[in-house]
N, C-alpha and C positions, 0 to 999 in steps of 0.2 A: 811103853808109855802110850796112853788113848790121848785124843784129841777128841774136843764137843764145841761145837759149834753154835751158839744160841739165838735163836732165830724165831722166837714164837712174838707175843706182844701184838698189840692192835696198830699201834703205829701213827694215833691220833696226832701227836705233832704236822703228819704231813699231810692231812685231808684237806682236799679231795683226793689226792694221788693215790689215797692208802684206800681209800670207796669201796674197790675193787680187787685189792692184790692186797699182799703181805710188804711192807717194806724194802723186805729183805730180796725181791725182786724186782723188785722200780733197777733202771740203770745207772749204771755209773760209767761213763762216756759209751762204751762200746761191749760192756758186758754186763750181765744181774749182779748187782750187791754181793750178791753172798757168794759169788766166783771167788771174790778178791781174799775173806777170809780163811774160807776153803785153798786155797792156793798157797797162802801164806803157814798152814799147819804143814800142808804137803813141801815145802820147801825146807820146815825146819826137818825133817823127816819123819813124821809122823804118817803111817801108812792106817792106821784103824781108826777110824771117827763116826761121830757120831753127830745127827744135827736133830736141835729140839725145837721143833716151828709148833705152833697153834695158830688159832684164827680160824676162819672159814677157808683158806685157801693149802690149809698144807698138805694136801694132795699134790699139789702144783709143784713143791720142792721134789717132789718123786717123779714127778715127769719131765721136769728138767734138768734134774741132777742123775739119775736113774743109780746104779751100783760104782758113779764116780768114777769108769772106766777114762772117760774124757782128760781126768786129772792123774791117771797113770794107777788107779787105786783097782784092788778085786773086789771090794765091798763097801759098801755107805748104809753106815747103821740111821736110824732115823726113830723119835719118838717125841709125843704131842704133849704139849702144858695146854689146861683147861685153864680160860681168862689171862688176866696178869697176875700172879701169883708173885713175881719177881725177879731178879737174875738167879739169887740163890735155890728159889725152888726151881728154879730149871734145872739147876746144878744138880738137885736132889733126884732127878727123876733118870739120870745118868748110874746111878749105885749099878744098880744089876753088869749095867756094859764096862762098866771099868776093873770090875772082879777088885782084883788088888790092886792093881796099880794105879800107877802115878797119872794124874791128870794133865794135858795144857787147854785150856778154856777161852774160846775167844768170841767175843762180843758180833753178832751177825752182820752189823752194821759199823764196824772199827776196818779201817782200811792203811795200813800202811806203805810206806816208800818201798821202802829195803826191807833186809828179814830179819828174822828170830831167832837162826839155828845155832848161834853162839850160846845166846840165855839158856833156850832150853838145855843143851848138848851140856852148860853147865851145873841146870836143876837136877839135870839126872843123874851128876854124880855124887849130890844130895842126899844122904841116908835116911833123911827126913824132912819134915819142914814144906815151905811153901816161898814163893818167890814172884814179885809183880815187878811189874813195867811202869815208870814215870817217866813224863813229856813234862819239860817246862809250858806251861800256858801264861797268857793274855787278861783272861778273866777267870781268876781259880775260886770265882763264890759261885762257879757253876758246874764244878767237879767236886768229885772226892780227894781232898789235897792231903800228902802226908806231913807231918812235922819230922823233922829228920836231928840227930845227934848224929852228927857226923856219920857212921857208916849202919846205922843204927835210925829204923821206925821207931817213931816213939808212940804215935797216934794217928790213926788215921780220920776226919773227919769230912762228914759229907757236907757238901754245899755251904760253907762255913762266912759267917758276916766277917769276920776280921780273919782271915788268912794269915797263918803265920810261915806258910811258905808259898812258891806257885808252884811245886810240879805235884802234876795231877797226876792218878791214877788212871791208867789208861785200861782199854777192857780188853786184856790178855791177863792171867790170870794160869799159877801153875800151883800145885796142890800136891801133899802124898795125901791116899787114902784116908786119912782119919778125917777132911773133907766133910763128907757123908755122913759120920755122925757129929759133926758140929752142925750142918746144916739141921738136923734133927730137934737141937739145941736151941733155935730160933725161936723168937718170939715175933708178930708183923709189926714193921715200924705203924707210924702216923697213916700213912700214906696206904696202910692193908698190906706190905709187900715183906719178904721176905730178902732184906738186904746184904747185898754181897761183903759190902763193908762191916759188916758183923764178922763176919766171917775172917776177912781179914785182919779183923781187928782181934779174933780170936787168937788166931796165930801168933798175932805181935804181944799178947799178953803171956802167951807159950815161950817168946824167947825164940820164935820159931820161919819167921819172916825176914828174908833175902830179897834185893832190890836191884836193879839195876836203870840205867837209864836206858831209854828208845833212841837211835839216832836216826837222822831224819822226818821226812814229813807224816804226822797221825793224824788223820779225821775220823771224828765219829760223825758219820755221814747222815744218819738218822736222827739227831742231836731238833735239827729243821730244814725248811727249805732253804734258805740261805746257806747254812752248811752243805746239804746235798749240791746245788749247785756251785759252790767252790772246789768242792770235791772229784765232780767231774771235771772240770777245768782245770786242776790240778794233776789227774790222771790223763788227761786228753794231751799237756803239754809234757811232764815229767815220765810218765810212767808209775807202777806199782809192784811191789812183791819184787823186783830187783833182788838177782842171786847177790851178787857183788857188794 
């Protein structure tokens, strides 16, 4: 199983902060952003990854991340999105590194408590299919919210005026190979981007989408400043990436 990492985007939500860096390295109490997602693949055990930055700055993830040795890894694959293309063309530019296998994809800027290695350790005994992570939320017309039948997606919709549930989609995201040619299948929303909720949405129309819930605390730390500073604050007092 590969892990990828997505890290490109401009980052406009946090300007000025973002002026001069990539988001995805601003801190978070006492380390870069992108420690925390990267830490969180390597805990579920994932040893092969791969991180997708753009911008003016992703040279800067090669020099501070070098071949990942710091996080116990032999190699850190690495590959650029030109502009904002969207989560899923990030997804798309991953084909070649993933060969056949199965993906787990985690959002550059998503920061968790605890870990993941039960979800995954369960995706992968998966024969097919694909499998997300849901956080109940606060204000769910600012996420991708699922509608649920009981154990059972029924729809997944993004940014929705009347919610009919609140757990949102959080940006961890597991996939078999056929991924990559649904991405291919996209059309760009509104917005010019190439949406990951298509994609999901693709699979739940397959019959082919497994869920589980997150326990403990998720921030998407890039979301704004306001979220980036509760984030650190929240990692400065709790902790993150917790084996236990």
């Amino acid at each position: 199983m590969k892990g990828i990492i997505l890290a490109g985007g401009l980052g406009t939500r946090l300007n000025p902060l973002t002026a001069i860096t990539n988001k995805h390295l601003l801190p978070v109490y006492d380390k870069p952003m992108i420690y925390y997602p990267l830490q969180t693949l390597v805990n579920a055990g994932i040893e092969d990854i791969m991180i997708v930055c753009g911008g003016n700055n992703a040279g800067d993830f090669l020099r501070l991340l070098g071949n990942g040795s710091e996080f116990g890894l032999k190699h850190l694959n690495y590959a650029y999105q030109h502009g904002q293309g969207g989560i899923a063309e990030a997804v798309g530019l991953a084909h070649h590194f993933a060969g056949g296998d199965k993906v787990v994809i985690m959002l550059g800027d998503n920061i968790i408590e605890n870990n993941i290695r039960k979800a995954v350790q369960e995706f992968d005994k998966q024969d097919s299919g694909s499998m997300i992570l849901l956080k109940e939320v606060q204000n769910p017309r600012e996420y991708g919210i699922a509608e649920l039948d009981g154990d059972v997606i029924k729809e997944i919709v993004e940014k929705p005026e009347n919610p009919k549930t609140n757990f949102a989609v959080i940006g961890i995201y597991m996939y078999d190979n056929r991924v990559f040619e649904i991405v291919k299948t996209l059309k760009p929303s509104a917005r010019g981007e190439l949406e990951i909720t298509d994609v999901n949405n693709a699979y739940i129309k397959m019959g082919q989408m497994r869920y589980e819930f997150l326990d403990g605390y998720w921030a998407d730390a890039g979301e704004s400043v306001d979220a980036l500073l509760e984030t650190n604050n929240f990692v400065k007092k709790f902790g993150a990436n917790k084996l236990d």
